[in-house]
N, C-alpha and C positions, 0 to 999 in steps of 0.2 A: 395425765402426768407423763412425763418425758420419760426415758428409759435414761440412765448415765450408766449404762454397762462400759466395762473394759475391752475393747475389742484386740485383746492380746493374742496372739498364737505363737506358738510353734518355739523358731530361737531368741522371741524375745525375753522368753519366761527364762530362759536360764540365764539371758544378760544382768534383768532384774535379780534373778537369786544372787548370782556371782557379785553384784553392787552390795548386795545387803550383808552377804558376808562378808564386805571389803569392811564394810562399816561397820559390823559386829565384832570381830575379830582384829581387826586392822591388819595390812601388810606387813608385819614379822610373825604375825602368830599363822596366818593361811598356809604357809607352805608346810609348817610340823603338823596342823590339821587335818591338811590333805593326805602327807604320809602317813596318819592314822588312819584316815577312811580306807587309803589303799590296803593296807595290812586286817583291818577289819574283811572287808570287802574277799581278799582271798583267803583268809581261812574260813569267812563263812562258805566261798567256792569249793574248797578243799575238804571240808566236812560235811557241803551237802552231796557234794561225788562218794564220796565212803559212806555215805546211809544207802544214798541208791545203789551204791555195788550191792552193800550188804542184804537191801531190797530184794533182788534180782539174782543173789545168791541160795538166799531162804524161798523164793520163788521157786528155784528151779529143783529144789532139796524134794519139792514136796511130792507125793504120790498121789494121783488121781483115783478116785473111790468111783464105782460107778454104782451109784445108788447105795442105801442104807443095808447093811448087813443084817443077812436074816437069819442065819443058823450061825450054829457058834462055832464052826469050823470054818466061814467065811471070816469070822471076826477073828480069829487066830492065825490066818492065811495073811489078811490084812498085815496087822500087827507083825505075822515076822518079815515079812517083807519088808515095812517100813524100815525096821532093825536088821535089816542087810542076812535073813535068816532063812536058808533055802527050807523053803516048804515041804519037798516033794519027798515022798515015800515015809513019813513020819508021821506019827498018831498025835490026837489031840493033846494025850496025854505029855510026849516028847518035843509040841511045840511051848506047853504053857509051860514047861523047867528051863526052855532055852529061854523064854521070853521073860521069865521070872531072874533067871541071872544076866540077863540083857540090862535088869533094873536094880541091882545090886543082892539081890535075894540069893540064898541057897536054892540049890537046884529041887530040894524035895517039899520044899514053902508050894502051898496051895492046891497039893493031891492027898488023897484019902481023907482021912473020917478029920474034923474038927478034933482037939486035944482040951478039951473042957478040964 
């Protein structure tokens, strides 16, 4: 059997699209068409820039872990650093009330005995 392929390339294919939307559409409706696609076209430009800022914002928000936390003063260290909370010279105790009203809690939420 014979092969009847298209041997189209390159700018023929948008000559044929441009015909067929001449004849789908007719010349008065192409040009409001077109100024749809335009305006589609840059807000979809416009709000794929504002995801990837946002991307790249949340990117850079984050803190690097180096490796899994083994003691629970590593994992209180962690945590207030994320929350912008200086570590240094403060007991475990004094990091989980900062860290506890970092998250809307009263400062004395989650030290001493359970209250059964």
């Amino acid at each position: 059997m014979e092969n009847f392929s298209l041997d189209i390339i390159g700018n023929e294919w948008i000559i044929i699209i441009f015909v067929g939307l001449i004849l789908l559409l007719g010349t008065k409706r192409l040009p409001e068409v077109s100024r749809k696609i335009g305006k589609f076209m840059g807000e979809y430009n416009k709000t794929r820039n504002v995801v990837q800022n946002e991307f790249q914002r949340a990117k850079s928000d984050f803190i690097p872990v180096q490796g899994p936390a083994t003691t629970e003063r590593q994992k209180l260290e962690t945590m207030a650093k994320s929350l912008g909370i200086d570590s240094t010279n403060r007991s475990d105790d004094e990091l989980r009330n900062l860290i506890n009203s970092k998250f809307g809690g009263s400062a004395n939420e989650g030290t001493g005995s359970p209250s059964n």
